[in-house]
C-alpha positions as CSV (number, residue, x, y, z in Angstrom):
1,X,98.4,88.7,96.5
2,X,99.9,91.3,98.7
3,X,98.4,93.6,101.4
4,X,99.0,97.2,100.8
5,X,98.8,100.4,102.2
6,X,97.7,103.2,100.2
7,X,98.4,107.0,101.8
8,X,96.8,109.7,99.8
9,X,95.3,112.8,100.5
10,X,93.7,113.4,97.1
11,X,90.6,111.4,96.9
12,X,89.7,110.6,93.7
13,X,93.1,109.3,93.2
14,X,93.1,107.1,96.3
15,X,89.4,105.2,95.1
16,X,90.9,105.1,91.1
17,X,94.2,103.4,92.5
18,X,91.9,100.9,95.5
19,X,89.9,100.1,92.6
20,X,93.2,98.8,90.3
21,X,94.8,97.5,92.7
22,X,92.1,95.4,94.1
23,X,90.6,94.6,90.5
24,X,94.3,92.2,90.1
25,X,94.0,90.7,93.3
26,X,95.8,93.2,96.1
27,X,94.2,93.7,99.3
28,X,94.2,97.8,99.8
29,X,94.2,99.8,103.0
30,X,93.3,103.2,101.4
31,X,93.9,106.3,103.7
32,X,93.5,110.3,103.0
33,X,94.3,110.7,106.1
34,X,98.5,110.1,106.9
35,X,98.1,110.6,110.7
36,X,96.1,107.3,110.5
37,X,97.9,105.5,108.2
38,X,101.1,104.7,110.8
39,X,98.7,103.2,113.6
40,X,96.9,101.1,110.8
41,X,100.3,99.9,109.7
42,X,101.1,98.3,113.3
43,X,98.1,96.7,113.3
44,X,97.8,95.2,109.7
45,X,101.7,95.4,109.0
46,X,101.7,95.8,105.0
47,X,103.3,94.0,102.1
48,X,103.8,97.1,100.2
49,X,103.6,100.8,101.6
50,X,102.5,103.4,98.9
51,X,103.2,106.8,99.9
52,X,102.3,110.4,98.5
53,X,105.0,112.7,98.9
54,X,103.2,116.2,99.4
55,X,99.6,115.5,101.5
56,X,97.5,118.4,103.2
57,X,100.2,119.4,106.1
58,X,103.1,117.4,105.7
59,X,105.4,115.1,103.5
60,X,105.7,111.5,103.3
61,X,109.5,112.3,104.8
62,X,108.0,112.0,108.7
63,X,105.9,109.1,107.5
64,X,108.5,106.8,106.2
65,X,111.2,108.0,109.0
66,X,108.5,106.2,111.3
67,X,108.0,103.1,108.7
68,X,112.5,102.5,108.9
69,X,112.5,103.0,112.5
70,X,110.1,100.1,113.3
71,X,111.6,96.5,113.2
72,X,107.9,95.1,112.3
73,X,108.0,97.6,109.1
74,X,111.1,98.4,108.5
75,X,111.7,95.9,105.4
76,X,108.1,96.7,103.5
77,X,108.9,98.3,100.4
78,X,107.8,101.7,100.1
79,X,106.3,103.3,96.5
80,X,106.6,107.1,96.7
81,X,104.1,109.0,94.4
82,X,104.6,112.7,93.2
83,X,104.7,115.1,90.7
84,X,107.6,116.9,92.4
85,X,110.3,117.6,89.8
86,X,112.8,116.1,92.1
87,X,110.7,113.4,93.3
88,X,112.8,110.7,92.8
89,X,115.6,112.5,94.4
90,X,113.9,112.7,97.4
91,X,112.8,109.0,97.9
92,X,115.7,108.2,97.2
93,X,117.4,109.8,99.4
94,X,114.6,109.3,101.9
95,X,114.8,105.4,101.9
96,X,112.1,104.8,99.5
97,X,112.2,101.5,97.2
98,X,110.9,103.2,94.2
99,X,109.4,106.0,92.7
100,X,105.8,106.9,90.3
101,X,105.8,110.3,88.5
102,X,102.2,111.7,89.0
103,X,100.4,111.3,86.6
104,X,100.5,107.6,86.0
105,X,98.4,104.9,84.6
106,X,96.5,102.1,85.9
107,X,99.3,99.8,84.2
108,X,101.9,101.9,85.7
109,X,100.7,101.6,88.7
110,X,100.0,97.8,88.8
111,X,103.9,97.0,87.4
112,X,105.4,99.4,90.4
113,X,103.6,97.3,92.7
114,X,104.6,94.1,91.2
115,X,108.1,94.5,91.1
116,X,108.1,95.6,94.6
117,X,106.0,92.7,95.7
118,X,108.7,90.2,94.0
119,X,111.7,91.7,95.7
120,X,109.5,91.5,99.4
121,X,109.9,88.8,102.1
122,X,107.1,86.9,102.2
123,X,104.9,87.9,105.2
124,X,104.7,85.1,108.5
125,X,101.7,83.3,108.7
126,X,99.1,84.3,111.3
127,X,99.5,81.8,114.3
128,X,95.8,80.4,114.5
């Protein structure tokens, strides 16, 4: 299944969707922290990036700039979460693949993934 990175700085949220996610076979990389998440993403590139727009003291905006201006991660498909009215406007226009209205199910959550995991390159294999 795919690796993902989950960026959230609402807790509860971020163990409900580790815990879905994982429960169907993804391997999860969940963060609260966002000023983590981009060093952790170098190192463990991702198959899928899930982002929440509005954290603590900034927006997913300076977060995904980063993720389209590196070649290693420029291509991983990127999930915006929000409850912003315009939401979807602004991952769109920010480069985002797709877009989850807060609140959203388990089942919700699990086809956004999906889909974004068929469209994906698959991932190089690790040289042993």
């Amino acid at each position: 299944m795919a690796r993902i990175v989950l960026v959230n700085d609402e807790e509860d949220l971020v163990e409900m969707c580790k815990l879905v996610l994982e429960e169907v076979g993804h391997e999860v990389d969940a963060l609260i922290d966002p000023d983590r998440a981009f060093d952790l993403m170098l190192q463990k590139p991702p198959d899928v990036i899930i982002l929440d727009w509005v954290m603590r003291d900034r927006t997913a905006d300076d977060l995904l700039r980063q993720i389209r201006g590196t070649s290693s991660l420029a291509r991983a498909p990127v999930l915006i979460v929000s409850a912003l009215a315009d939401g979807a406007e602004k991952a769109r226009l920010y480069g985002a693949d797709a877009f989850l209205a807060k609140p959203f199910s388990a089942e919700g959550l699990v086809a956004s993934v999906d889909r974004l995991t068929a469209r994906a390159e698959p991932r190089a294999p690790a040289h042993l």
